[in-house]
N, C-alpha and C positions, 0 to 999 in steps of 0.2 A: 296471553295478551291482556293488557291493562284495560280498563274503561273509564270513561270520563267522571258518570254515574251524576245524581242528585245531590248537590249541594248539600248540605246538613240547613234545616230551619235555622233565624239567624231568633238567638234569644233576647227576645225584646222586656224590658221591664218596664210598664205603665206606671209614671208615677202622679199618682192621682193628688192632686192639690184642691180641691174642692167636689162638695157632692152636686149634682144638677137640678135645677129647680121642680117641682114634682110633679109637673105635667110631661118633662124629660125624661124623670128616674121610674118612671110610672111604663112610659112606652120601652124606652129603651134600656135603663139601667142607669148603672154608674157612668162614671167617664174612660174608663177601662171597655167597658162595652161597649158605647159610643165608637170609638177608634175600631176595636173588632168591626161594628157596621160599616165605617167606611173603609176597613181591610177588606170584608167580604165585595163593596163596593165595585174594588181596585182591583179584583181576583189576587191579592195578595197573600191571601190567608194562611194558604201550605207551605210559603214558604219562613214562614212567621213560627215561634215559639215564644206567647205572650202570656206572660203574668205582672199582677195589678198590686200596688203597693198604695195603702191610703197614708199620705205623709202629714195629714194635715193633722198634727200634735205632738206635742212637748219630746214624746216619749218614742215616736211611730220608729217602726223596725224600716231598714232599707234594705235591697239586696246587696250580698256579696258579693264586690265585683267578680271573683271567680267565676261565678255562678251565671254570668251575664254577658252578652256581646253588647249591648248597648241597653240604654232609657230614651226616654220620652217623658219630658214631662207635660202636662196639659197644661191648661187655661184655668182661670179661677177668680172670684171675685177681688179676691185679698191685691193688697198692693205690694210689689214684687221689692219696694223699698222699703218698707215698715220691719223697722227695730224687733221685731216678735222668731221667741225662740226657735218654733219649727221652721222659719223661713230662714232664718240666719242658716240654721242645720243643713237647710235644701242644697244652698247657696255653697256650703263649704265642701256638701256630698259633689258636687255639681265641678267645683272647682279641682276637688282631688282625681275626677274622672278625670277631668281634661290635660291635668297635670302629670298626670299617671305614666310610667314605663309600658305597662299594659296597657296595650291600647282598645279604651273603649268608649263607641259611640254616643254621641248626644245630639237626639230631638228636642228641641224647643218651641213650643205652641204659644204665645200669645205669653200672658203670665212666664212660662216654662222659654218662652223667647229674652224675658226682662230678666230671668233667672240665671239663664245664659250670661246676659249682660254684666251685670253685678259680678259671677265668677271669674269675669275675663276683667275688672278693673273701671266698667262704665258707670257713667250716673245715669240711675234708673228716676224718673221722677214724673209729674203729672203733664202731659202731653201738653205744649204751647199752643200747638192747633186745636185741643178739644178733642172731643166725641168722635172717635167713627165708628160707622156702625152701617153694619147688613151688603152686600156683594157693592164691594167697591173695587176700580180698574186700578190694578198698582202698574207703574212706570217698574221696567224692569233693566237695570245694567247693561252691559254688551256681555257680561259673563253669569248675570241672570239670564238672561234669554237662553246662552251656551247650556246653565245645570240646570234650569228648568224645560227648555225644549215649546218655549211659548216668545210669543211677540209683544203681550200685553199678559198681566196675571190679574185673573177676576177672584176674589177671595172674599167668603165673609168675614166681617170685621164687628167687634163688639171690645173696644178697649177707650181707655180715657189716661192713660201711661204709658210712657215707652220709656226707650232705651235713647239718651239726647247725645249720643256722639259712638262712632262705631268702634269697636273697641281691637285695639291693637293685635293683630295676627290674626285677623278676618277680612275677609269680602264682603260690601255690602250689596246685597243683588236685586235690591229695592226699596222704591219710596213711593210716596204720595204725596201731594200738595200740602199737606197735613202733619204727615211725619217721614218721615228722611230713613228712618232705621228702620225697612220692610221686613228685611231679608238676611243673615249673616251666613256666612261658610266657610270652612275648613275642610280643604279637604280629605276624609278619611276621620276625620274628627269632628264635627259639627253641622249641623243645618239648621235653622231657625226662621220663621216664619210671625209676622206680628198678628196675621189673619189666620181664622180658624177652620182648616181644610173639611174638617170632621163635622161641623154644621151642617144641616138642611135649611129649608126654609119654614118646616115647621118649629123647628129648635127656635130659630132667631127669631119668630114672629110672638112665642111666646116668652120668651128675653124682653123683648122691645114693649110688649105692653107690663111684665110685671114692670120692669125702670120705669116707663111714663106713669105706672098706679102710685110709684113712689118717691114718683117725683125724683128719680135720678137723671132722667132725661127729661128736654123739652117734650111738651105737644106735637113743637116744630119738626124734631130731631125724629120724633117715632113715626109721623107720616111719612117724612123723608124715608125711613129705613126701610117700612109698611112699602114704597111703591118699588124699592128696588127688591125687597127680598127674594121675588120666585126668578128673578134674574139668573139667567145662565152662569155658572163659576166653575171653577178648576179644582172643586178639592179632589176629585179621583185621581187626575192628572198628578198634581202637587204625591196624593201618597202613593204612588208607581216613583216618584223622580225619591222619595223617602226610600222605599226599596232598594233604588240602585244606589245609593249611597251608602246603605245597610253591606250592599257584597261590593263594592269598592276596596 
């Protein structure tokens, strides 16, 4: 007689687009590690087979799709539209997954969500509404609510770009007052997220004071984020719903 047995881990390939600031990389690491915490988080972990790709340059090596069931790519200061070669590179790795006979998955975080954009055809550019930043309630579709398993999504937020129109052969499965393109999906083929599952509040609090020391964000904008940061949010939730979309 036959058995069901254990899945095989699904092989995830981290692609790291920026290093984190060094009160982050200090506690917890890269951005690769960052995700591992909130796998461990999620009780995800085992069934995870995760390795880390730093993409951010001319030259950076990518996995071979063979070698891979899906990516991820992260968040990053960089702007997900900027003419610069290793982003174009990202952008064309990104699209030939999607495009691919072989089918393999893509995460998109924030950046890695705009990244998304741009491979499907969208204009990526500087967000009309401005600034969000730190656990903000995103408005969720009737078929967000369905792939995410929530009524409202509390997610931290730290962007000042998005993706300005959803792009053809996706769901949008969320907005905000602010920005419209939360959320994209395909199913079997895509998830994207504008907000950053993988934050804490220690993460985002020290985010929000280095931009306010440098004058990337208001005064105004950093108390705002300061009173919502230890706010209740979904990112464990969100990478469980990342999971089941990984064995879909």
């Amino acid at each position: 007689m036959g058995s069901c047995g254990t899945p095989p881990p699904v092989r995830l390939a981290i692609l790291e687009t920026d290093t984190p600031v060094p009160s982050i990389l200090a506690r917890y690491g890269g951005y690769g590690y960052v995700f591992k915490h909130l796998f461990n988080r999620a009780s995800i972990t085992p069934q995870l087979e995760v390795t880390s790709y730093d993409v951010v340059s001319d030259n950076a090596s990518y996995p071979d799709p063979k070698d891979i069931d899906a990516i991820l790519i992260t968040g990053s200061k960089a702007s997900a539209f900027e003419d610069k070669v290793w982003i174009n590179r990202l952008v064309q790795y990104t699209k030939d997954l999607l495009n691919g006979d072989d089918v393999k998955k893509v995460i998109g975080i924030c950046f890695g969500h705009q990244i998304v954009g741009r491979a499907l055809d969208a204009e990526v550019a500087p967000n009309p509404g401005g600034w969000e930043v730190s656990v903000v309630n995103v408005e969720l579709t009737d078929k967000g609510k369905e792939v995410f398993g929530l009524q409202t999504m509390r997610i931290h937020q730290m962007h000042r770009d998005a993706v300005l129109a959803i792009p053809a052969g996706v769901e949008n499965l969320a907005q905000t007052s602010l920005c419209s393109t939360q959320a994209f999906y395909k199913p079997g083929r895509l998830i994207t997220v504008q907000g950053h599952p993988e934050f804490t509040d220690d993460m985002v609090s020290d985010i929000l004071k280095i931009r306010r020391d440098g004058d990337i964000i208001s005064q105004e904008l950093f108390a705002s984020g300061e009173r919502r940061v230890k706010d209740k949010h979904d990112g464990v939730e969100i990478a469980k719903v990342f999971m089941r979309f990984l064995r879909e």
